[in-house]
C-alpha positions as a Python dict, from the first residue, in 0.01 Angstrom:
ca = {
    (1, 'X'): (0, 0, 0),
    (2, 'X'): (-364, -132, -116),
    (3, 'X'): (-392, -369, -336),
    (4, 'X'): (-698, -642, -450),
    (5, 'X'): (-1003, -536, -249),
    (6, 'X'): (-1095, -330, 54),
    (7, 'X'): (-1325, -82, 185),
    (8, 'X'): (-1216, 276, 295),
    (9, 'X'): (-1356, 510, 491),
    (10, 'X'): (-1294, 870, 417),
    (11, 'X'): (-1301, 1154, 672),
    (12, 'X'): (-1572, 1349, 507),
    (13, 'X'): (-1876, 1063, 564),
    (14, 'X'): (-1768, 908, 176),
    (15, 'X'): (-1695, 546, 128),
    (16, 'X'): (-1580, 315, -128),
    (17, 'X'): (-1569, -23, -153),
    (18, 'X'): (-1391, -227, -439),
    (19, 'X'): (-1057, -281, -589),
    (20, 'X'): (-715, -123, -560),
    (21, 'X'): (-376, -124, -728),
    (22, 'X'): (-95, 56, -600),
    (23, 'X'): (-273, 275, -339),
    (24, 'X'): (-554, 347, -573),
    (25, 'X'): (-896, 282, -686),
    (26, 'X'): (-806, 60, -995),
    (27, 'X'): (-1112, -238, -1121),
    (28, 'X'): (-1432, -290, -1013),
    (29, 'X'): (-1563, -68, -729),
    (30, 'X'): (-1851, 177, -548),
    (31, 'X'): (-1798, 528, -427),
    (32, 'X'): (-2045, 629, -209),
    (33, 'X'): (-2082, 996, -111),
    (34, 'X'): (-2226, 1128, 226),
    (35, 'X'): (-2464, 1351, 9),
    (36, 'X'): (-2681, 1030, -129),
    (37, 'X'): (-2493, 1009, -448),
    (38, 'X'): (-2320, 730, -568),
    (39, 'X'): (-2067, 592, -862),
    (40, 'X'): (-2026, 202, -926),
    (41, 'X'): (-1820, 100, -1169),
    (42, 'X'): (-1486, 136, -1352),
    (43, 'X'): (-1193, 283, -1228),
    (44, 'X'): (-845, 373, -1321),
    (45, 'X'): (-570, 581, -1121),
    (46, 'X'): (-808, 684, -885),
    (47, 'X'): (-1057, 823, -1130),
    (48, 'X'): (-1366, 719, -1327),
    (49, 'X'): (-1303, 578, -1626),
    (50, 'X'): (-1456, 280, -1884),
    (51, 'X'): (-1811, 157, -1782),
    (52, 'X'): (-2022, 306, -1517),
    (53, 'X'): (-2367, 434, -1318),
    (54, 'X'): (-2361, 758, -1175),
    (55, 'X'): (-2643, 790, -933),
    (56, 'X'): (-2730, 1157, -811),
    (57, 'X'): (-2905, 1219, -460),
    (58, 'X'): (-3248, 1320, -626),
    (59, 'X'): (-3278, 987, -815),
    (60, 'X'): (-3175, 1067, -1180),
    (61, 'X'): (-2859, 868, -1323),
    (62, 'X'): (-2595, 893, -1550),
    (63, 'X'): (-2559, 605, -1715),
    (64, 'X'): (-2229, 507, -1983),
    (65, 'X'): (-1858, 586, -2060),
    (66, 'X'): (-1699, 777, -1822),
    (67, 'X'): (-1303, 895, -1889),
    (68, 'X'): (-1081, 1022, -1655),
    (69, 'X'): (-1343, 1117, -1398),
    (70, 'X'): (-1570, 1278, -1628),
    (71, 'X'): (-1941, 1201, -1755),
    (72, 'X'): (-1922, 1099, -2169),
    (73, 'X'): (-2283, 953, -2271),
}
């Protein structure tokens, strides 16, 4: 089981680099996608949640709360 930091590389290209608990992305962290996009920020049971900058491939951003993997404002 992961726990504290550590990088993994998924079969599909993605990546993500920053903390675990239990097996799963839990903290601080970056998820970068093969595509160009890219998340940094808080996580929680694997998902998106608290504080965070979600960075599309054709430059915009969403910048904010995020909860539960999901895009608030």
């Amino acid at each position: 089981r992961r726990t504290g930091k550590g990088v993994f590389y998924f079969s599909s290209g993605d990546r993500y680099e920053g903390d675990y608990l239990d097996d799963k992305k839990h903290g601080k962290g970056t998820y970068l996608f093969k595509s160009g996009k890219k998340y940094t920020g808080d996580w929680k049971n694997d998902k998106q949640n608290g504080k965070g900058v979600f960075y599309r491939a054709n430059g915009f951003r969403d910048e904010g709360n995020f909860f539960d993997g999901k895009f608030l404002g």
